[in-house]
MMTF fields as JSON, N, C-alpha, C and O atoms, coordinates in Angstrom:
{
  "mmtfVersion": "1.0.0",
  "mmtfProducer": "UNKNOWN",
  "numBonds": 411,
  "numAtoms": 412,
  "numGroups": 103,
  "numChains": 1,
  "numModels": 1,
  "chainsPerModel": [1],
  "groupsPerChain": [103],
  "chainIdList": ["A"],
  "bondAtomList": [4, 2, 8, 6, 12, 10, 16, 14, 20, 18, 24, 22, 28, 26, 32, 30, 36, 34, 40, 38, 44, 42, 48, 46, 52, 50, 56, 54, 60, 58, 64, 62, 68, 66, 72, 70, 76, 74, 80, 78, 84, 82, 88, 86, 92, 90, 96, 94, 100, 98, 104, 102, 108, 106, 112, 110, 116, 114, 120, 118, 124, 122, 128, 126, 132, 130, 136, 134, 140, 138, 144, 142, 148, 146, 152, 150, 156, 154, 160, 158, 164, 162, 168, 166, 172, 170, 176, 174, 180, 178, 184, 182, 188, 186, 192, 190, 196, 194, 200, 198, 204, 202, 208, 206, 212, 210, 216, 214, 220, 218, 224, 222, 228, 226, 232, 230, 236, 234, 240, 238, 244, 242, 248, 246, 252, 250, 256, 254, 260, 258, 264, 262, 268, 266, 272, 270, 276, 274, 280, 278, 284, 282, 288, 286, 292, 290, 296, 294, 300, 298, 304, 302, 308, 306, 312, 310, 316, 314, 320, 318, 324, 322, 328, 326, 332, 330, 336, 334, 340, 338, 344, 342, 348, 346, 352, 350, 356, 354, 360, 358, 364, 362, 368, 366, 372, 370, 376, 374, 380, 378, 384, 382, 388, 386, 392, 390, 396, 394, 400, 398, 404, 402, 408, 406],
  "bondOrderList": [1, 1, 1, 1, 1, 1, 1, 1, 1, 1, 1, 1, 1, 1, 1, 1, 1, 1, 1, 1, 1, 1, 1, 1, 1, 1, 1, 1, 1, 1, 1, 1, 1, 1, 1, 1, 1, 1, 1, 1, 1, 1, 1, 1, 1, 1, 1, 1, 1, 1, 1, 1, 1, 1, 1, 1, 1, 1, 1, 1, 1, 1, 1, 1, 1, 1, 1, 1, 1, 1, 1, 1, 1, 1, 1, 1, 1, 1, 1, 1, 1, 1, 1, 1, 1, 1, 1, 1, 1, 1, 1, 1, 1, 1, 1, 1, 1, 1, 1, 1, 1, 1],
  "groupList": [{"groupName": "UNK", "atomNameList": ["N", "CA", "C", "O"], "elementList": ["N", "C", "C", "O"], "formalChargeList": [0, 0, 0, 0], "bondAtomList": [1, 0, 2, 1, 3, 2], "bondOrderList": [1, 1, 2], "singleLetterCode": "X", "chemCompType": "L-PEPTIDE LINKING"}],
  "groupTypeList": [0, 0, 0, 0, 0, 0, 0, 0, 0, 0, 0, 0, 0, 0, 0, 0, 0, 0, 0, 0, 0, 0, 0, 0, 0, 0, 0, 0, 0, 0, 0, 0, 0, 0, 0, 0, 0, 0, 0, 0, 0, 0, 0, 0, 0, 0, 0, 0, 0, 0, 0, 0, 0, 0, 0, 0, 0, 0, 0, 0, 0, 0, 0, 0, 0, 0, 0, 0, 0, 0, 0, 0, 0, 0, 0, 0, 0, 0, 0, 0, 0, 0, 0, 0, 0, 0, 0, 0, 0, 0, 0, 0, 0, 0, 0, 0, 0, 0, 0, 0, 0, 0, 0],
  "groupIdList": [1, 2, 3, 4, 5, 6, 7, 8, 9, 10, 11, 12, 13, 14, 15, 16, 17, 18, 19, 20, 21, 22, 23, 24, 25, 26, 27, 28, 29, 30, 31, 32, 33, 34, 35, 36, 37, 38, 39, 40, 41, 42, 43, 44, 45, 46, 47, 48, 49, 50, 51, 52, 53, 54, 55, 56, 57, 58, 59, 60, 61, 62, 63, 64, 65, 66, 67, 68, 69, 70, 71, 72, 73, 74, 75, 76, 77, 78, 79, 80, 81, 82, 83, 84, 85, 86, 87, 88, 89, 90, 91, 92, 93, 94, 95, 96, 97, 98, 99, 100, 101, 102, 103],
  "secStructList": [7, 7, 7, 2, 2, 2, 2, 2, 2, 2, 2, 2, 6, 6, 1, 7, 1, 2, 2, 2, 2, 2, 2, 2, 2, 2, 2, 2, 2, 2, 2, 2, 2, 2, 2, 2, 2, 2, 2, 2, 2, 6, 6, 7, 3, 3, 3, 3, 3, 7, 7, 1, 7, 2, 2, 2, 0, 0, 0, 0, 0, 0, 6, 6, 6, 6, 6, 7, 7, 7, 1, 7, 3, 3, 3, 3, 3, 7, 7, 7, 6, 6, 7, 1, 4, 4, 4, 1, 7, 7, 7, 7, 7, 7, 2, 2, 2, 2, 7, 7, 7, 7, 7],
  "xCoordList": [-125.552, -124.874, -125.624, -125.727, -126.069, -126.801, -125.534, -124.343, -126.095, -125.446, -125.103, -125.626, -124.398, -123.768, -125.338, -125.754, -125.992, -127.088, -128.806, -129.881, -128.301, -129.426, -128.708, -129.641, -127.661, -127.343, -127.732, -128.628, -127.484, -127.54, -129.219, -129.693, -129.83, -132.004, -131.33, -131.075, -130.993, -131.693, -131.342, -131.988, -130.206, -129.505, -130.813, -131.633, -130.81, -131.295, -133.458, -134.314, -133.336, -135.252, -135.14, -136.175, -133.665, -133.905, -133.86, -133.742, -134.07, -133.952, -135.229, -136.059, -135.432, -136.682, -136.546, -135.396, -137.45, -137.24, -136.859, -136.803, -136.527, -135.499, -133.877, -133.263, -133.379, -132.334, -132.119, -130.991, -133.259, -132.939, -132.361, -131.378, -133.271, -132.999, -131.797, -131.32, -131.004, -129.874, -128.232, -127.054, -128.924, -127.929, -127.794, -126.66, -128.966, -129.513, -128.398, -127.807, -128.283, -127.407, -125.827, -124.98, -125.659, -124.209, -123.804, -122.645, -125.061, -123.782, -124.287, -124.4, -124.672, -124.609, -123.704, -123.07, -123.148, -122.115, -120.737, -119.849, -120.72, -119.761, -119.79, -118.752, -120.496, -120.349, -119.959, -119.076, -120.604, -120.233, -118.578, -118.208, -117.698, -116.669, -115.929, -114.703, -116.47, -115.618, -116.2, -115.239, -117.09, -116.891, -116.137, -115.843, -115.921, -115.313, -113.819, -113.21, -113.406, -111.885, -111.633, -110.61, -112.69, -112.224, -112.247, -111.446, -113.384, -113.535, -112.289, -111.814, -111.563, -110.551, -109.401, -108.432, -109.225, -108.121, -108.716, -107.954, -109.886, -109.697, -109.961, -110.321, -109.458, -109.917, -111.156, -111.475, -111.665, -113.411, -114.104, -114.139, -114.629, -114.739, -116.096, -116.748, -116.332, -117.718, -117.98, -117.016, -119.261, -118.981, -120.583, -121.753, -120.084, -120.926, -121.939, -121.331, -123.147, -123.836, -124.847, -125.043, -125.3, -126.557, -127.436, -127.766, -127.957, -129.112, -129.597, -129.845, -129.872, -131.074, -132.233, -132.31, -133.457, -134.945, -135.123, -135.175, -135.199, -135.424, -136.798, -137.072, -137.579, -139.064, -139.148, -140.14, -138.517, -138.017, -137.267, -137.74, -136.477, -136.03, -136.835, -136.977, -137.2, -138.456, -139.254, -139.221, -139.86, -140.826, -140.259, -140.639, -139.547, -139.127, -138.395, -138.386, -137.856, -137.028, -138.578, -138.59, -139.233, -140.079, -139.688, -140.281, -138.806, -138.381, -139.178, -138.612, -140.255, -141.365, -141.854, -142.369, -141.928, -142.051, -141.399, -141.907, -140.148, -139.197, -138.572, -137.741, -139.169, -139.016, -137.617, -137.137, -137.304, -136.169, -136.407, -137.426, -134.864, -135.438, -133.894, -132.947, -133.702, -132.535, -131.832, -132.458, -130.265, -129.996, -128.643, -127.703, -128.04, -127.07, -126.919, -127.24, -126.525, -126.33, -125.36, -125.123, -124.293, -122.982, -123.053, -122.867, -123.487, -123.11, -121.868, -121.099, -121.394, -120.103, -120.075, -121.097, -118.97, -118.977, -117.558, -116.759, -117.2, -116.197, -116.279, -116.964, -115.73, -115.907, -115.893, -115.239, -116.632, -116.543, -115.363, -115.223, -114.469, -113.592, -113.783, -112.839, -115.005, -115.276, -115.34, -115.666, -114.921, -115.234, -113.942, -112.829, -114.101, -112.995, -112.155, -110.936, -112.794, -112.615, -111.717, -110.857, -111.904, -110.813, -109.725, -109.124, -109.019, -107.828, -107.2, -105.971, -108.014, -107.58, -106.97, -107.395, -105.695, -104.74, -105.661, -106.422, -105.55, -106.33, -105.343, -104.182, -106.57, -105.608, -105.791, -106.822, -103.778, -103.833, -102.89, -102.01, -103.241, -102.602, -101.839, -102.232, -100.692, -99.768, -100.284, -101.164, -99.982, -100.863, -100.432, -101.181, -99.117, -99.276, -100.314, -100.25, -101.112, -102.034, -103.111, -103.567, -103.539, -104.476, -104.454, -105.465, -103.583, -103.49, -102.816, -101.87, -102.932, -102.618, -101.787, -102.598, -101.024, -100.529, -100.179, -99.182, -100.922, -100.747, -100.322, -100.207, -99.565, -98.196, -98.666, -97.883],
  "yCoordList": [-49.126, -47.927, -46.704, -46.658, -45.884, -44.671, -43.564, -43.71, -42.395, -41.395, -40.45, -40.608, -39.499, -38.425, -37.292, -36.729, -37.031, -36.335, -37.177, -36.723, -38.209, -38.976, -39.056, -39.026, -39.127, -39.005, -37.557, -37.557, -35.958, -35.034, -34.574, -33.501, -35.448, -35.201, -35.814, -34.922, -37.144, -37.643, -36.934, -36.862, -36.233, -35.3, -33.826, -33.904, -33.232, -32.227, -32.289, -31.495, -34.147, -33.979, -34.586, -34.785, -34.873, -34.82, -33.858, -34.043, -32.573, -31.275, -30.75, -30.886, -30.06, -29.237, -28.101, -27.952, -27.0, -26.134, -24.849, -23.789, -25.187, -23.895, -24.662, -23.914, -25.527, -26.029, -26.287, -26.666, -26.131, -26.377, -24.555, -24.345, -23.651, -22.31, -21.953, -21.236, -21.999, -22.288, -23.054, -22.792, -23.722, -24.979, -23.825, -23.441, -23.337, -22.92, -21.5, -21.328, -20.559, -19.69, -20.041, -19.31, -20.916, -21.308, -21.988, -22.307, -22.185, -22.31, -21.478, -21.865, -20.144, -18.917, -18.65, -18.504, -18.418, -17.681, -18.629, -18.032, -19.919, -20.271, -19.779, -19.153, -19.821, -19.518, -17.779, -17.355, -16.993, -15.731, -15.436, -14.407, -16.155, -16.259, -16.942, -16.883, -17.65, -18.18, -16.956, -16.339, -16.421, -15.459, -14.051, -13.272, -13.904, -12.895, -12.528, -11.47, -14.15, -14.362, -14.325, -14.187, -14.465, -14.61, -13.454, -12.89, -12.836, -11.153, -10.437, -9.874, -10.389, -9.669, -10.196, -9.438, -11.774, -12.11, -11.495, -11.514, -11.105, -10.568, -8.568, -7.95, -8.305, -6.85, -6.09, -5.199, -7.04, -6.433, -6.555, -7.495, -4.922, -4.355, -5.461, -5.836, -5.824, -6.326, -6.017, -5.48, -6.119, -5.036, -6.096, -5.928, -6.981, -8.17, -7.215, -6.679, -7.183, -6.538, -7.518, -8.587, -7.491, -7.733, -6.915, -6.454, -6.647, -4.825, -4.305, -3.102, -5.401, -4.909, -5.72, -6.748, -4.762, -5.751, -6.813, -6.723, -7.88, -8.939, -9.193, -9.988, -8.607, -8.797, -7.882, -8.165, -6.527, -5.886, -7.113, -7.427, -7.53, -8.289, -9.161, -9.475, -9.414, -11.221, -10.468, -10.926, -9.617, -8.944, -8.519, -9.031, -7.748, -7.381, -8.447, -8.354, -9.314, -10.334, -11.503, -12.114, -11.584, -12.576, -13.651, -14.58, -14.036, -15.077, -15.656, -16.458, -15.606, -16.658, -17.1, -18.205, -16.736, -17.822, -18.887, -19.936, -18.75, -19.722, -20.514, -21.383, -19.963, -20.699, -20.237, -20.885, -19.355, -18.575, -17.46, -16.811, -17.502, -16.543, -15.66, -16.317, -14.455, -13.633, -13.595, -13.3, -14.008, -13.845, -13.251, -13.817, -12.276, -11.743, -11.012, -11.457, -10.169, -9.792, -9.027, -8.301, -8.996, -8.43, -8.016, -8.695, -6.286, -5.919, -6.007, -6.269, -5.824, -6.718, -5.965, -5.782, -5.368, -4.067, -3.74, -4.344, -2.705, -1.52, 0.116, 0.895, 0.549, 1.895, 2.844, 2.714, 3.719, 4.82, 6.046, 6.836, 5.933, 7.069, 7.88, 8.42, 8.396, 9.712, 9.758, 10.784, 8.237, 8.156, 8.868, 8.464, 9.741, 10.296, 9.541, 9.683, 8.836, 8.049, 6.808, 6.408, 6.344, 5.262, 5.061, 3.997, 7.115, 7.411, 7.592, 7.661, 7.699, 7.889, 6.837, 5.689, 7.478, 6.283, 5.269, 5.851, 3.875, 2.886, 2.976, 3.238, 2.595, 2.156, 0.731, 0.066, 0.172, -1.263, -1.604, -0.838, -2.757, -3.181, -4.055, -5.038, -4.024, -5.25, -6.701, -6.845, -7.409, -9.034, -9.377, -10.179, -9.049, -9.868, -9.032, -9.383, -8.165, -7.269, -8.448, -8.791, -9.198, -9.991, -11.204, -11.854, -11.691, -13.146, -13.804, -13.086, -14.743, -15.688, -17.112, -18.01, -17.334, -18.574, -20.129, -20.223, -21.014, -21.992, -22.594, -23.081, -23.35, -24.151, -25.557, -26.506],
  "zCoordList": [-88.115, -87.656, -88.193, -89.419, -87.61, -87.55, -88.239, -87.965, -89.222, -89.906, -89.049, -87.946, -89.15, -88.511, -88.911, -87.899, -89.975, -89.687, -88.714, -88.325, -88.712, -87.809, -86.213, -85.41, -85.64, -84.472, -84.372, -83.528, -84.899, -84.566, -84.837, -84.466, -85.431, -85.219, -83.825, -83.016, -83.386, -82.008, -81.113, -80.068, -81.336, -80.441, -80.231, -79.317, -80.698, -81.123, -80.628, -80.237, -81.1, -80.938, -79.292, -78.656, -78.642, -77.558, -76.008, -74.796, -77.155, -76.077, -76.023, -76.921, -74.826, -74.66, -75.283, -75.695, -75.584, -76.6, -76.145, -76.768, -74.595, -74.254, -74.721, -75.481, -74.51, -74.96, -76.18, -76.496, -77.287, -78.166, -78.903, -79.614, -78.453, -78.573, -78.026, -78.905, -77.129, -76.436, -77.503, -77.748, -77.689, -78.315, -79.764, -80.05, -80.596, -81.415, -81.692, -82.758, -80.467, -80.319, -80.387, -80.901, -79.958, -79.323, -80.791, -81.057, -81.816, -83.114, -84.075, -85.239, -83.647, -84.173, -84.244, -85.289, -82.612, -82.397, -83.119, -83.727, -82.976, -83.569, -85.01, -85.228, -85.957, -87.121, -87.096, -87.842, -86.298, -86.183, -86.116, -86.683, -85.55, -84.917, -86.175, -86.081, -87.464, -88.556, -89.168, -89.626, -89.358, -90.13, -89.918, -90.824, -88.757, -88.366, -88.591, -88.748, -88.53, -88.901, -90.699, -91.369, -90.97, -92.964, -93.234, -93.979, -92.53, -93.047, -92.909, -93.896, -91.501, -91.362, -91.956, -91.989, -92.628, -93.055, -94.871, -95.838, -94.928, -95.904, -96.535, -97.536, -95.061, -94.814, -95.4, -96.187, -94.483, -95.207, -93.37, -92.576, -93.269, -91.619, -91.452, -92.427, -90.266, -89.501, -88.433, -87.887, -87.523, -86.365, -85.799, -86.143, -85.001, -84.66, -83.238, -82.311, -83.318, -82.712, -81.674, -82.251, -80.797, -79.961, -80.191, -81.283, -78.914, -78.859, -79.69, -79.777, -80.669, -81.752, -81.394, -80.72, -82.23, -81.721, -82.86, -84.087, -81.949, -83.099, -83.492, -84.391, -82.91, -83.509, -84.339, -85.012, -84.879, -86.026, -86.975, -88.067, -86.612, -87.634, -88.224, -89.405, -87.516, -87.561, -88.422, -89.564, -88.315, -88.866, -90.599, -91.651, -90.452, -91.703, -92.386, -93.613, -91.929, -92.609, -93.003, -94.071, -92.437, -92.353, -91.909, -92.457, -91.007, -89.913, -89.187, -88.444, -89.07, -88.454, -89.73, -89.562, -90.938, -91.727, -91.841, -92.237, -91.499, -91.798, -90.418, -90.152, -89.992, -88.586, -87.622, -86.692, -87.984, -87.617, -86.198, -85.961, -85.226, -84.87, -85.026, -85.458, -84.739, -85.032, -83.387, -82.368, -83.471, -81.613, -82.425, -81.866, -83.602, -83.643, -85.101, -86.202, -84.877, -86.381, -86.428, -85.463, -87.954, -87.854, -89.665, -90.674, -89.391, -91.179, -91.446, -90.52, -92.697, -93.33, -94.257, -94.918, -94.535, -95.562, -95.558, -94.842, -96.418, -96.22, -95.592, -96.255, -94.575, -93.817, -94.986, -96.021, -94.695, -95.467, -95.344, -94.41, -96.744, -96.504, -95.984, -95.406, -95.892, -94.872, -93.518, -92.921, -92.712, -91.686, -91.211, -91.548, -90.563, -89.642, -88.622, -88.524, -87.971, -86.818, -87.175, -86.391, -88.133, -88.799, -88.714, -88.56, -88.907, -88.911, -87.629, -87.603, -86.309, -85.575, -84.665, -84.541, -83.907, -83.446, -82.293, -81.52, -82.24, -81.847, -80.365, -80.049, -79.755, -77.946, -77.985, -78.079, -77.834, -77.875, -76.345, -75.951, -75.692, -74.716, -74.872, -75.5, -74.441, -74.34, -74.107, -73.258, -74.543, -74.632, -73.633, -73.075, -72.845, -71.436, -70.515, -69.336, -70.739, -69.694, -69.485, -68.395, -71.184, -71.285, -71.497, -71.229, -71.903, -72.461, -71.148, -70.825, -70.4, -69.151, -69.64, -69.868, -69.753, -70.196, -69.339, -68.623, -69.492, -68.607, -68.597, -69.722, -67.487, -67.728, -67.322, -67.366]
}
């Protein structure tokens, strides 16, 4: 019987290396999405971004050394008291506008 880290090499050495870049993202984002929830269950702001250049990152991080490439990034901090905008009242929608429930 084969290990749970040897099924996921055969898994993994059996993708082409657009699927493996692919696959590669999709548990970014999952981990993005556990971190997003601890942060706010522990009121500490994050602000999960795209539309940055990742060959800036790669570059300054040195991520082609490591074989890395960057598909997200989310700073993780506290807002600055001075932010004005903080205080201002938030526009929220009623959850039945958005949430669909299936029967």
């Amino acid at each position: 019987m084969i290990g749970y880290a040897d099924s996921m090499k055969m898994y993994i050495n059996s993708m082409d290396d657009a699927a493996k870049i692919n696959w590669g993202k999709n548990q970014a984002y999952i981990s993005l999405g556990t971190v997003l929830a601890v942060a706010a269950e522990m009121r500490i702001d994050t602000c999960p971004m795209e539309g940055f250049d990742p060959f800036k990152f790669t570059e300054i991080l040195d991520l082609e050394a490591k074989n890395l490439t960057p598909v997200l990034a989310l700073p993780i901090g506290y807002r600055s008291v001075e932010d004005v905008h903080s205080r201002e009242l938030k526009v929220r929608k009623e959850k039945e506008n958005f949430i669909v429930r299936m029967s």
